[in-house]
One Martini backbone bead per residue (centre of mass of N, CA, C, O) as a GRO file, in nm:
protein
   75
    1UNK     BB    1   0.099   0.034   0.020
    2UNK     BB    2   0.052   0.363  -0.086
    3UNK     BB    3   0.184   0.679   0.058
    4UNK     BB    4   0.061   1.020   0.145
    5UNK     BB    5   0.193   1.340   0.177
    6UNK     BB    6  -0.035   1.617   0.251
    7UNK     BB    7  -0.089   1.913   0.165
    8UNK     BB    8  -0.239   2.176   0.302
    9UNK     BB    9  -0.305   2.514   0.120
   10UNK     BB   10  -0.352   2.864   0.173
   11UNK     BB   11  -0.144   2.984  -0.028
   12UNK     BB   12   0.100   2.968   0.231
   13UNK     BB   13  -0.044   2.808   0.430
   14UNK     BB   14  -0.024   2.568   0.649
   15UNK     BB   15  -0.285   2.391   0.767
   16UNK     BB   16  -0.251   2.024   0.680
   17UNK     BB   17  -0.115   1.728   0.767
   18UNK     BB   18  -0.102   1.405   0.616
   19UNK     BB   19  -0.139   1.040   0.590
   20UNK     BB   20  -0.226   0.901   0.275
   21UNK     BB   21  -0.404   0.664   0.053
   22UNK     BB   22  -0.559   0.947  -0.092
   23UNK     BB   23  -0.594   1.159  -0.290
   24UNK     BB   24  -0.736   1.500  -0.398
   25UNK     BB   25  -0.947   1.637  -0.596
   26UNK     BB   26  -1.048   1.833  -0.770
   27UNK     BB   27  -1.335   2.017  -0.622
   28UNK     BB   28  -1.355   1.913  -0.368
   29UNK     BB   29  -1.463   1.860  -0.068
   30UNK     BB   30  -1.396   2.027   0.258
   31UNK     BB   31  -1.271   1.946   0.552
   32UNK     BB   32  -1.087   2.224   0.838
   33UNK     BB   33  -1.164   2.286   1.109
   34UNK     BB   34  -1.436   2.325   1.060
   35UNK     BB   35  -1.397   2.438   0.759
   36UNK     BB   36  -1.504   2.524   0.435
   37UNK     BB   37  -1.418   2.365   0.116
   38UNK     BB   38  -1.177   2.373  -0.171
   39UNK     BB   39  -1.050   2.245  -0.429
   40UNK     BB   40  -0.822   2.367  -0.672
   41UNK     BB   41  -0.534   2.197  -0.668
   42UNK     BB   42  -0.264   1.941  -0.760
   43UNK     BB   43   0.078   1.882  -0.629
   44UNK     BB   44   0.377   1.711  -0.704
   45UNK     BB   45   0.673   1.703  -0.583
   46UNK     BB   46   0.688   1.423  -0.475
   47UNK     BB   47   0.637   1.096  -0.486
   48UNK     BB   48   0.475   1.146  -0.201
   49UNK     BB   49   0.456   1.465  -0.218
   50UNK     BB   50   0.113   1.687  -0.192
   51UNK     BB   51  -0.035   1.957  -0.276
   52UNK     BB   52  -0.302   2.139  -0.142
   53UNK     BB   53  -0.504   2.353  -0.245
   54UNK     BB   54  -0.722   2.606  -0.103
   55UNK     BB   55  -1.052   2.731  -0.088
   56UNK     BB   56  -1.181   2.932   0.176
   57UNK     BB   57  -1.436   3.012   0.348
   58UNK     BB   58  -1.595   3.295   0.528
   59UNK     BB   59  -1.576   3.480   0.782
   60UNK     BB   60  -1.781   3.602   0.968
   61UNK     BB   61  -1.785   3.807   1.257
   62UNK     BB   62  -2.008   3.983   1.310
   63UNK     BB   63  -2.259   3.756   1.263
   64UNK     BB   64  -2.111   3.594   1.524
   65UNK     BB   65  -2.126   3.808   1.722
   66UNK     BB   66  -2.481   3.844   1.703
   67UNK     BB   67  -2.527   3.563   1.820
   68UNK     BB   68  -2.381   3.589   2.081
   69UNK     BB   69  -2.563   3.813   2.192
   70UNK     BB   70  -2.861   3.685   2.186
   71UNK     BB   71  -2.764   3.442   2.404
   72UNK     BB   72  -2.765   3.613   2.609
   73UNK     BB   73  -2.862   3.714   2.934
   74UNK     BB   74  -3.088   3.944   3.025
   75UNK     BB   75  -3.125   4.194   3.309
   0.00000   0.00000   0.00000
């Protein structure tokens, strides 16, 4: 059985490594943390090692903030 290092980059930021017995194809969906994500290339260094680039969804911060805002007991 033949192993491959992956790493998952978005942009210059290496996200996470994983020690995987198949590649990721373009276009997938994945998650990484907690966030949702896509495929966008996958590039072979070496024979075993793969860069698999990733475009994660964006998160709002506002937007998760008036939610913790709302949850809160009014006194």
């Amino acid at each position: 059985m033949r192993m491959f290092t992956v790493y998952y980059l978005d942009g210059k930021n290496v996200l996470l490594n994983q020690l995987r017995k198949s590649v990721p194809n373009e276009g997938e969906e994945i998650r990484i943390k907690g966030r949702k994500g896509k495929v966008t290339s996958v590039t072979s260094v070496e024979e075993s090692k793969i860069h698999v680039h990733v475009e994660l969804e964006s998160v709002n911060k506002a937007k998760l903030a008036a939610e913790v805002d709302k949850k809160k007991k009014k006194r």
